[in-house]
FIMAR-661721 format. One line per field, with one value per residue (C-alpha): residue in three letters; x, z, y. Coordinates in nm, 3 decimals, decimal comma, always signed. Each point is the difference from the previous one (the first is absolute). Layout:
N
res = (ALA|...) .
px = (X|...) .
pz = (Z|...) .
py = (Y|...) .
END
This chain:
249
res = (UNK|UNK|UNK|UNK|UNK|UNK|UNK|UNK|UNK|UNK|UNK|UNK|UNK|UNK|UNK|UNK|UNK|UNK|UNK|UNK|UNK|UNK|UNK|UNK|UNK|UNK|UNK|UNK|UNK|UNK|UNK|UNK|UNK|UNK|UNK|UNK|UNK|UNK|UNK|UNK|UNK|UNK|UNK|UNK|UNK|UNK|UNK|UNK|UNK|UNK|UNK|UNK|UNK|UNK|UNK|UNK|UNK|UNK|UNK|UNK|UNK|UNK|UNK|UNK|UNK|UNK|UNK|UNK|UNK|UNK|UNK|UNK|UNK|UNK|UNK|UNK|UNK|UNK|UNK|UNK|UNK|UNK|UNK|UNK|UNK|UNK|UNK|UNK|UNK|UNK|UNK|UNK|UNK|UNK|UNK|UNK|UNK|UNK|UNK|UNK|UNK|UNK|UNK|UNK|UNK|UNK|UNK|UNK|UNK|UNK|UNK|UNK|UNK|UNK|UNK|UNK|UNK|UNK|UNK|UNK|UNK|UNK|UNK|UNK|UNK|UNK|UNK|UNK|UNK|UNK|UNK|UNK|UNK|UNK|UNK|UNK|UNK|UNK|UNK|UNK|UNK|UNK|UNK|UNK|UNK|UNK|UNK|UNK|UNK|UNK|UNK|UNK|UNK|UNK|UNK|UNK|UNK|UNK|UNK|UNK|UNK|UNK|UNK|UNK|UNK|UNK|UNK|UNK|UNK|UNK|UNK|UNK|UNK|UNK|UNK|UNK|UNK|UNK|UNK|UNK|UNK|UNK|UNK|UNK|UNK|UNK|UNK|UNK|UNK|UNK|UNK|UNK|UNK|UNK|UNK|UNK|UNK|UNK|UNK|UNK|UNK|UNK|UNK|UNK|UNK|UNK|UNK|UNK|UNK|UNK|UNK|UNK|UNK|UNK|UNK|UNK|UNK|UNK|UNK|UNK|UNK|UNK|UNK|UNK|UNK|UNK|UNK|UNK|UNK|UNK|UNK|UNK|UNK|UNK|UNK|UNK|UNK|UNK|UNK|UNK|UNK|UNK|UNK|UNK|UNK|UNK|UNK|UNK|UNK) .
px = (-0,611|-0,132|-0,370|+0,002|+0,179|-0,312|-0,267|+0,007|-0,255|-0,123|+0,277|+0,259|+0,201|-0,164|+0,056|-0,274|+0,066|-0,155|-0,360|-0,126|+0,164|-0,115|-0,386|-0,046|+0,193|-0,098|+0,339|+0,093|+0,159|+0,285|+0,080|+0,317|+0,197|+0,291|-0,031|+0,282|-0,073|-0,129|+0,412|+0,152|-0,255|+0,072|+0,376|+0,093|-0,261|+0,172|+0,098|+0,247|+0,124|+0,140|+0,145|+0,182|+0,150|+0,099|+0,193|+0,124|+0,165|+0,114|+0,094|+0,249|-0,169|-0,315|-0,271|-0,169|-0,430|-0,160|-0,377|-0,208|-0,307|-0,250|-0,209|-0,068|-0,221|-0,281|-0,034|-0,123|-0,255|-0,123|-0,025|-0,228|-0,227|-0,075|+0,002|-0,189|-0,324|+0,172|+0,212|-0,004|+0,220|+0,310|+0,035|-0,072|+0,268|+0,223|-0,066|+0,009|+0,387|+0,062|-0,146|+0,262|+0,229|-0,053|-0,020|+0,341|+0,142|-0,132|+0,132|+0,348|+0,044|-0,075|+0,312|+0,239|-0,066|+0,002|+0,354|+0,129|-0,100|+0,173|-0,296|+0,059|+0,265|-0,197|-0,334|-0,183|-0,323|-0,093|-0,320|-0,198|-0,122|+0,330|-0,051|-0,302|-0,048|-0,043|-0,337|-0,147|-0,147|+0,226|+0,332|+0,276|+0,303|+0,285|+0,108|-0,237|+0,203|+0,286|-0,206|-0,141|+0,368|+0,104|-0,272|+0,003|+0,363|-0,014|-0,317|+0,214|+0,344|+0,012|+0,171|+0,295|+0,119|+0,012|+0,371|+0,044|-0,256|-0,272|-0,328|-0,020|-0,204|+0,177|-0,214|-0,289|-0,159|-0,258|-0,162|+0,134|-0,075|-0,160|-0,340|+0,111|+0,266|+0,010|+0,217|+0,332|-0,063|-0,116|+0,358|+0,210|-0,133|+0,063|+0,372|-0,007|-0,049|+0,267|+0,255|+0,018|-0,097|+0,300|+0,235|-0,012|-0,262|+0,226|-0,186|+0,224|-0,336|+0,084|-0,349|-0,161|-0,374|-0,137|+0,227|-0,213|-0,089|-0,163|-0,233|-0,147|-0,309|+0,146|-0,343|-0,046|-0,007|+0,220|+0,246|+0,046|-0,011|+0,307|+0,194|-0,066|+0,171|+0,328|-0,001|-0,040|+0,269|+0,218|-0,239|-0,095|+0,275|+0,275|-0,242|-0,271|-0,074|-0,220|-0,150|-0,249|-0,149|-0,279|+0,066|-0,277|+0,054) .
pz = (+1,665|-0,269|-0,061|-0,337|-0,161|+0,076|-0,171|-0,388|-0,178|-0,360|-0,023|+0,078|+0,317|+0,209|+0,319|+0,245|+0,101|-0,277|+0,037|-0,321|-0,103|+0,280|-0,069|-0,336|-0,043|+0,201|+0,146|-0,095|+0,286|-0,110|+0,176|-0,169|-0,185|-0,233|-0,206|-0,102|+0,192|+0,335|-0,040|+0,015|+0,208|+0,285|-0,083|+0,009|+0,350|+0,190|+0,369|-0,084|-0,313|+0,217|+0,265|-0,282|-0,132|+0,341|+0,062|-0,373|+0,091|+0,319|+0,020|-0,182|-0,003|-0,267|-0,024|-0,308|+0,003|-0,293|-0,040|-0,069|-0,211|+0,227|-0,159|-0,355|-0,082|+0,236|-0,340|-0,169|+0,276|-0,025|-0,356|-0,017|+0,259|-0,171|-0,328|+0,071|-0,190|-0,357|-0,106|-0,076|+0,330|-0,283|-0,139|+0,363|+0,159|-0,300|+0,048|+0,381|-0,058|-0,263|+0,228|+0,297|-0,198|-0,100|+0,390|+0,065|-0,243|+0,099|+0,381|-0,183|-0,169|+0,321|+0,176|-0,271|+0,038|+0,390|-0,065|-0,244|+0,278|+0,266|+0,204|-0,025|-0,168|-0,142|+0,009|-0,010|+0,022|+0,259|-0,121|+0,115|-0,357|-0,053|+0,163|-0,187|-0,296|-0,318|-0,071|+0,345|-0,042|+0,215|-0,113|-0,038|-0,304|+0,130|-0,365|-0,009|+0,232|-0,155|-0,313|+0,156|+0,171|-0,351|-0,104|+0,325|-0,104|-0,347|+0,077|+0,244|-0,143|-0,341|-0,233|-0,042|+0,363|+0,009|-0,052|+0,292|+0,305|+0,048|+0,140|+0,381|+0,091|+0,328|+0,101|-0,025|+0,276|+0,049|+0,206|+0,044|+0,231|+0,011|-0,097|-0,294|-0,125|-0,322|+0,130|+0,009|-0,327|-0,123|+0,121|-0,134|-0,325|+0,091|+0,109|-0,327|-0,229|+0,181|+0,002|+0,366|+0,102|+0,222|-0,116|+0,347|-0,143|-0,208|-0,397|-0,267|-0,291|-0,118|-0,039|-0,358|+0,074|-0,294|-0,277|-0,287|-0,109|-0,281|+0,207|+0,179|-0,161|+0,003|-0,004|+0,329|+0,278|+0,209|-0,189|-0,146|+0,384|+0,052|-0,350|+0,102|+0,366|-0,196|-0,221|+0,287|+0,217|+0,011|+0,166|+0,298|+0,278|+0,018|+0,294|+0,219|+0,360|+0,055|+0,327|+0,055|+0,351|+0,191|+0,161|+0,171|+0,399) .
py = (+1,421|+0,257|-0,031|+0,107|-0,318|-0,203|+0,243|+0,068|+0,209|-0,085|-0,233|+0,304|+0,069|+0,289|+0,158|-0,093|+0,344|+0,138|+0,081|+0,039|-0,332|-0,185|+0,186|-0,034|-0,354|-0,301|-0,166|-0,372|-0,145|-0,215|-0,344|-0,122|+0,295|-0,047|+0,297|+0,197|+0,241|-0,115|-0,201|+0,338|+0,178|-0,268|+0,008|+0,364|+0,073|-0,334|+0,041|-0,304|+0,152|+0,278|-0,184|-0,210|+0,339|+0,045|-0,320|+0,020|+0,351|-0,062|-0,390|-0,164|-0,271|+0,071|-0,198|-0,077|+0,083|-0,198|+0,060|-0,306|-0,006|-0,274|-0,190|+0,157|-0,328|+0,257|+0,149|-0,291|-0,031|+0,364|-0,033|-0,312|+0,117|+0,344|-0,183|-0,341|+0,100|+0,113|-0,304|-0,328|-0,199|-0,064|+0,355|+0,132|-0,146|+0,090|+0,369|-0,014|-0,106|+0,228|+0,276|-0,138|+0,038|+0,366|+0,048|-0,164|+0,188|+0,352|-0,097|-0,110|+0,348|+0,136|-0,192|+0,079|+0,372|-0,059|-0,193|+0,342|+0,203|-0,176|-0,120|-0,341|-0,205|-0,267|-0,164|-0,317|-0,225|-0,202|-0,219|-0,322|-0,010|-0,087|-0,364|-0,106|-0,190|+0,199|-0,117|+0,134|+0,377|+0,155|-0,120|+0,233|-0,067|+0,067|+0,046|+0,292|+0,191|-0,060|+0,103|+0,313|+0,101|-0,013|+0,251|+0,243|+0,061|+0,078|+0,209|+0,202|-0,009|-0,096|-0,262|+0,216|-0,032|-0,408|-0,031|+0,192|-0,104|-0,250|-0,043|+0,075|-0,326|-0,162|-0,229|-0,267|-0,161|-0,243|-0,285|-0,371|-0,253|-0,328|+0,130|+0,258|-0,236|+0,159|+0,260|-0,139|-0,134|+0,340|+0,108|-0,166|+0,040|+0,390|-0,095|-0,232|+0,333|+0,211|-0,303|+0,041|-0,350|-0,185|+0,317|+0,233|+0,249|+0,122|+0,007|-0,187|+0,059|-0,374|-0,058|-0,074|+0,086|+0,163|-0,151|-0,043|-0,349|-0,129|-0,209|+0,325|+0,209|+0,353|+0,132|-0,118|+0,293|-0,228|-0,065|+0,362|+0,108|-0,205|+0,061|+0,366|-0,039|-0,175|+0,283|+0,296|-0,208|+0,254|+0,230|-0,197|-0,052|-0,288|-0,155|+0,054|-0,107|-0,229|-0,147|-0,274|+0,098|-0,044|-0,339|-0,171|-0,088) .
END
């Protein structure tokens, strides 16, 4: 692989090549990337990207290369442990998510310019976070991908183009078995939202998540997160593919 994706300087990309950069700046070595940039960088320089343009030109028979974003909730993690000293626990773990998000997001854009370029034809997230219960630190939303699909595509292509394609997320994966147990549950509620439950995959958007109520408190950031998916429903795909894996043995 290419060296450079995992060294920044002053928060920029730089080529490790460069020696005035890499004299004057010190390098921060990055453990878990998913910056717009380091998406595409990895994309457009991919041994298996090529071979895939290969077998797409040559073959009949194409196969379809979706990119998955693992374990964004590595962002949360990064945050509070830079951050641990300046917060009280509450707000800290607030911002840590809010900063995820921002990260999921960035890597999101990234994959629908990857998908307009033909590098890919969709992406996804595959996440333990997923699994847990929403009160532990590192638990992943799955309606915040949803949320931050719906955001990486407007970034990138605009309100104006809804009528005529969606979002490019494929896929969500994550761990079940009978030690993360959540994760079928977690599931379904995913296949719930897209109508696909029992149906053969195949989205029929029955589902009335994010109707407003009168029993609800709008100003809650929950409930808003929700009214706002109903809303931008048109935007995300008909259904999404979603696999519980990870089985214990």
């Amino acid at each position: 692989g290419d060296t450079r994706v995992n060294v920044l300087f002053a928060g920029k990309a730089a080529d490790v090549d460069n020696e005035d950069n890499s004299s004057s700046q010190p390098a921060v070595v990055l453990v878990h990337n998913l910056s717009q940039e380091y998406v595409l960088h990895s994309l457009r320089t991919s041994p298996l990207f090529e071979k895939y343009k290969d077998t797409a030109t040559n073959d009949n028979k194409r196969v379809s290369l979706i990119s998955l974003a693992h374990n964004p909730e590595t962002q949360i993690a990064a945050y509070l442990m830079n951050n641990h000293h300046q917060e009280s626990k509450t707000q800290l773990l607030q911002n840590a998510r809010v900063y995820m998000k921002e990260a999921l997001k960035a890597a999101f854009i990234g994959y629908e310019i990857a998908v307009t370029e033909g590098l890919i034809d969709g992406y996804g997230v595959d996440s333990n976070g997923l699994s847990l219960q929403p009160n532990h630190d590192m638990h992943l939303s799955w309606r915040d991908i949803l949320e931050c699909s719906v955001d990486a595509y407007l970034e990138v292509h605009g309100s104006e183009n809804s009528n005529e394609r969606t979002s490019s997320l494929k896929t969500i994966r994550l761990p079940g078995n009978v030690l993360e147990t959540r994760g079928i549950e977690v599931a379904n509620e995913i296949c719930s939202f897209f109508g696909t439950c029992g149906n053969n995959g195949e989205g029929n958007n029955s589902s009335e998540e994010g109707l407003p109520t009168f029993t609800e408190d709008q100003s809650d950031p929950l409930v808003q997160q929700r009214q706002k998916l109903r809303k931008m429903r048109c935007i995300l795909p008909s259904s999404v593919e979603v696999y519980v894996t990870r089985p214990l043995t």
